[in-house]
C-alpha positions in Angstrom: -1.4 21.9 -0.6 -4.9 21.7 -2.1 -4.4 25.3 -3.8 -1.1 25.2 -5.4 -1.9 21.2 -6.7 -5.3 23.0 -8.3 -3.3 25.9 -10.4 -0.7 22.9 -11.0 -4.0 21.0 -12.6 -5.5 24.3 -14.6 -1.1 25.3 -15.9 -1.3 21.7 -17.0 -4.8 22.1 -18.7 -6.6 18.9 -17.4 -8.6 20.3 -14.7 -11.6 18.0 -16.0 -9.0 14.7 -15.0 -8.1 15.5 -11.7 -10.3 15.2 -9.2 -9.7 16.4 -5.3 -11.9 15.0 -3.6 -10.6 15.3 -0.3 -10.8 12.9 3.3 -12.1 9.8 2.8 -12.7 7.5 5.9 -14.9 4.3 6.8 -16.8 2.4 4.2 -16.1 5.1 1.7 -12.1 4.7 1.9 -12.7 0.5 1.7 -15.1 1.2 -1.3 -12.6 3.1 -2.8 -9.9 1.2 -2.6 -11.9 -2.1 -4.3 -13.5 -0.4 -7.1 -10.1 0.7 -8.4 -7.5 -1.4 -10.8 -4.6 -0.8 -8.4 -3.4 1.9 -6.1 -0.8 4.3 -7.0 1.7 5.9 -3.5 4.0 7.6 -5.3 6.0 8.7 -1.5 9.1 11.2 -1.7 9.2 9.8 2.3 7.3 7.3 4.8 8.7 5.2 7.3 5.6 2.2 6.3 2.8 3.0 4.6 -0.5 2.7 6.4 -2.1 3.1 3.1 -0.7 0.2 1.6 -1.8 -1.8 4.3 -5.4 -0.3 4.3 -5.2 -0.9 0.1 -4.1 -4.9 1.2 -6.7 -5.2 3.0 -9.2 -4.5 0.3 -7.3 -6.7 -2.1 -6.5 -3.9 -4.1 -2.6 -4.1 -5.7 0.0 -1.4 -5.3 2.4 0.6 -7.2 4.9 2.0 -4.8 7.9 4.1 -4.4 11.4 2.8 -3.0 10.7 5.5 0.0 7.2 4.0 1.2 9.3 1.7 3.5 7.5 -1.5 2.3 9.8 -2.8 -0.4 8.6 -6.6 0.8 5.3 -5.8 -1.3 7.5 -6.5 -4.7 8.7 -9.7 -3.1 5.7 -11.2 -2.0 4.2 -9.9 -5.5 1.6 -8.4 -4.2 2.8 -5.0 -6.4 5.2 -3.2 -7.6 8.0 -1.1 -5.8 9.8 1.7 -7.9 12.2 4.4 -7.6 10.7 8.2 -6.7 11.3 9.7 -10.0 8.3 10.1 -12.3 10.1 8.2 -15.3 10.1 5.4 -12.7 6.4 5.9 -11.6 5.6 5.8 -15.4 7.3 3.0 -16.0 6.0 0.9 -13.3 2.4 2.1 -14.2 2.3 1.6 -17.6 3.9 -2.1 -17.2 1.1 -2.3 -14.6 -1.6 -1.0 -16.9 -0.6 -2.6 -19.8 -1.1 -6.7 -19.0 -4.3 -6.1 -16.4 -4.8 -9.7 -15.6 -2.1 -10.2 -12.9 -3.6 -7.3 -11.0 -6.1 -9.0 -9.3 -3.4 -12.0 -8.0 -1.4 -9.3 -7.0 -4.1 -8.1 -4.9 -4.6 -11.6 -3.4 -1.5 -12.0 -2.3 -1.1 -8.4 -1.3 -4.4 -9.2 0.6 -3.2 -12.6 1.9 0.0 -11.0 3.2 -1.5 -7.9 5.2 -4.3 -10.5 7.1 -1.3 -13.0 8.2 1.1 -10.2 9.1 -0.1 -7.3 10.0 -4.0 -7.4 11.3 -4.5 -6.8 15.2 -5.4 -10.5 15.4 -1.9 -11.8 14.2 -0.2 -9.5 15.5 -1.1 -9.8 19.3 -0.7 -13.8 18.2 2.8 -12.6 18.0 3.3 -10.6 20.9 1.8 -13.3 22.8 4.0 -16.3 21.3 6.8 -13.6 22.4 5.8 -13.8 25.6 5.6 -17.4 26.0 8.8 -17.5 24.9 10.8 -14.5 27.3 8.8 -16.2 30.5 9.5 -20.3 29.0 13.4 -18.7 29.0 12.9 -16.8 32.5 12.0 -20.0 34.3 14.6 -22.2 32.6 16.9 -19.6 34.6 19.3 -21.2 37.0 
């Protein structure tokens, strides 16, 4: 898609703004993702974003789509979930943008929510209280 999102950039005539910088990985993704304000996904279609997690990790808030499949980041404030069209990307932005100073609580608790939920630490803690539980039931078995 790298070609036809360039001649979208030059018809648009902001070349200079739009950067494609392509992969990212390791230390370079994490120091991406907490040098920046808050991280925009805006997903026509995902069954759970990785990348929010990946963002949560960092700290770093999020301004998400409806279709990301991680709607509990608006409810835990840790961003901001939005329909797919652009007027609703806008929207959620700019309200984002325009009062800064909750961004980095969202990002806390964004952060907060990712390490007790979703790390491989907790979850194997889950899979092992899981366990506990099937064989606790298995031997209570007549």
């Amino acid at each position: 898609m790298l070609g036809p999102l360039q001649n979208m950039a030059r018809q648009a005539n902001i070349p200079g703004r739009v950067h494609f910088i392509g992969p990212v990985s390791g230390v370079d993704k994490a120091s991406a993702y907490s040098a920046t304000q808050l991280l925009v996904i805006p997903s026509r279609r995902e069954a759970m974003s990785i990348v929010v997690l990946e963002a949560g990790n960092c700290g770093t808030p999020v301004l998400i789509t409806d279709q990301c499949g991680f709607d509990e980041v608006g409810r835990i404030g840790g961003g901001r979930v939005v329909g797919v069209s652009p007027d609703a990307l806008e929207f959620g932005l700019i309200g984002m943008l325009k009062d800064p100073e909750p961004l980095r609580a969202m990002g806390l608790k964004l952060k907060d929510h990712v390490v007790r939920h979703f790390l491989w630490e907790s979850t194997a803690r889950k899979y092992l209280e899981l366990f506990d539980r099937i064989l606790k039931a298995k031997r209570e078995e007549p």
